[in-house]
C-alpha positions as a LaTeX table, in Angstrom:
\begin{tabular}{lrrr}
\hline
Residue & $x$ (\AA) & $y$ (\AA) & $z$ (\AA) \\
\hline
Unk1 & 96.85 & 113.47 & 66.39 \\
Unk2 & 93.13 & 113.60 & 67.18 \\
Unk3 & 91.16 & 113.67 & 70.00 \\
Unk4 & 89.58 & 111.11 & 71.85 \\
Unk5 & 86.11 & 111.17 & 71.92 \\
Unk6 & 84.11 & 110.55 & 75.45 \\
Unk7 & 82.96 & 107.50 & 74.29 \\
Unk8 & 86.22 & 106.37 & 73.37 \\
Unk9 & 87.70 & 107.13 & 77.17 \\
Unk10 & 84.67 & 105.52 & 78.81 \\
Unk11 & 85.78 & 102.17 & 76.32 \\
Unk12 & 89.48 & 102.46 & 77.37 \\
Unk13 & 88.68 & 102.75 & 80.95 \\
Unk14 & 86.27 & 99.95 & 81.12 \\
Unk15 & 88.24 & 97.80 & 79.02 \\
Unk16 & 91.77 & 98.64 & 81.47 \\
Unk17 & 89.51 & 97.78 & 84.64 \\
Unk18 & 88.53 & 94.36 & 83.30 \\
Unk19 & 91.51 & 93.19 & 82.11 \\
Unk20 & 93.13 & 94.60 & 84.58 \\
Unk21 & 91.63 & 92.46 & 86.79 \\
Unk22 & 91.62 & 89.23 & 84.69 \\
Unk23 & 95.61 & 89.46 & 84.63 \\
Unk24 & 95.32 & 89.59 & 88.87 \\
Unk25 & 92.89 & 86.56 & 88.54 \\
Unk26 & 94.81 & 84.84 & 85.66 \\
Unk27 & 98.15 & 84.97 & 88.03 \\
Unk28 & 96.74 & 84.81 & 91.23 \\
Unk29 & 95.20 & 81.18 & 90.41 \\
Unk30 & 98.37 & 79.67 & 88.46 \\
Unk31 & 100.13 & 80.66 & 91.77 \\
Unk32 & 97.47 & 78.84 & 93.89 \\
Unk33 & 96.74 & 81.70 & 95.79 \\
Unk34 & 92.85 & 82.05 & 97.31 \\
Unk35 & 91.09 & 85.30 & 96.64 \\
Unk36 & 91.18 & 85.60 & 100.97 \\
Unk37 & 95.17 & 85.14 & 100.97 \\
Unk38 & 96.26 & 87.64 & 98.46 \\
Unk39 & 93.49 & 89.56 & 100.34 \\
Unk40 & 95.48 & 88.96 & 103.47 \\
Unk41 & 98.65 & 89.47 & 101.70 \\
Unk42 & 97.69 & 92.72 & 100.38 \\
Unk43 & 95.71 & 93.83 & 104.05 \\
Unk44 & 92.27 & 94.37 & 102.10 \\
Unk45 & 89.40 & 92.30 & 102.13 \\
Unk46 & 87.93 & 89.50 & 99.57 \\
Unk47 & 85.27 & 91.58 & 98.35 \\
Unk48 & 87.40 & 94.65 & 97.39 \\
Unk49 & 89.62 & 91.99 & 95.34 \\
Unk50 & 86.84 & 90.41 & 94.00 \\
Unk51 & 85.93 & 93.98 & 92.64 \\
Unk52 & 89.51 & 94.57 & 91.32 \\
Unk53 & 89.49 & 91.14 & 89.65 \\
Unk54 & 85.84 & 91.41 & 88.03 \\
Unk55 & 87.18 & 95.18 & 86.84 \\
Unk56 & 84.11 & 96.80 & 88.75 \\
Unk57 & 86.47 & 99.24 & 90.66 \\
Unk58 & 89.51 & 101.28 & 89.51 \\
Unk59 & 92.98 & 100.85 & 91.51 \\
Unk60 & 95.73 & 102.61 & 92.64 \\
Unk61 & 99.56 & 102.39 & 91.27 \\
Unk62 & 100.26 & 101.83 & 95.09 \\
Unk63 & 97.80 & 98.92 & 95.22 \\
Unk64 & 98.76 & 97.65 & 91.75 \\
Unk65 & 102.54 & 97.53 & 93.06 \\
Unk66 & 101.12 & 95.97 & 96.68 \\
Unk67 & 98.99 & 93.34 & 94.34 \\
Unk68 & 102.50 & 92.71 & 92.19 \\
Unk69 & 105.02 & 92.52 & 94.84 \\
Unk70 & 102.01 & 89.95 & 96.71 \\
Unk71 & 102.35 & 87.45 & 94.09 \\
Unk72 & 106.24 & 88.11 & 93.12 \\
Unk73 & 105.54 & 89.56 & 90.00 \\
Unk74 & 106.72 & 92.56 & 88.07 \\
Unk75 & 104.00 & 94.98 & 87.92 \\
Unk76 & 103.64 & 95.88 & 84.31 \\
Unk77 & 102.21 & 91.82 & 84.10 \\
Unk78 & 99.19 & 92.95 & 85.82 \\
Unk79 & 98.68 & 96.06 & 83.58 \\
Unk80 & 99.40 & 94.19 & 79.84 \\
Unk81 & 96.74 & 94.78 & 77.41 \\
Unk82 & 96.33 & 96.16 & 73.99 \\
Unk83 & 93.63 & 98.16 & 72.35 \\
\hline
\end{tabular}
């Protein structure tokens, strides 16, 4: 097995953050929840969501289980992607 480069990481990272945070937004607005309630939900505020969902900030398991168990979801549907 080879090693990943540091380009590679920065790619996998970036691209984990995004749609990361397009699977929060994707859910969050079939469920017709407002950015400010799952905010609420999750006791953050709207901008640090709006961060998560736009994949310009990294999260935590913890928050990524808070976020899931907010909108009754398993968590691994917030974290599916391929590369």
């Amino acid at each position: 097995m080879s090693e990943l480069s540091s380009d590679e990481i920065k790619k996998i990272k970036e691209d984990v953050l995004f749609q990361t945070g397009v699977n929060i937004r994707r859910i969050r607005t079939a469920k017709k929840i407002t950015q400010i309630e799952l905010a609420a939900r999750i006791q953050s505020d709207r901008q640090y969501l709006y961060k998560i969902e736009n994949g310009k900030v990294g999260v935590s398991v913890a928050k990524l289980a808070t976020i899931a168990k907010a909108l009754e979801v398993p968590i691994s549907d917030l974290v599916k992607f391929s590369f």
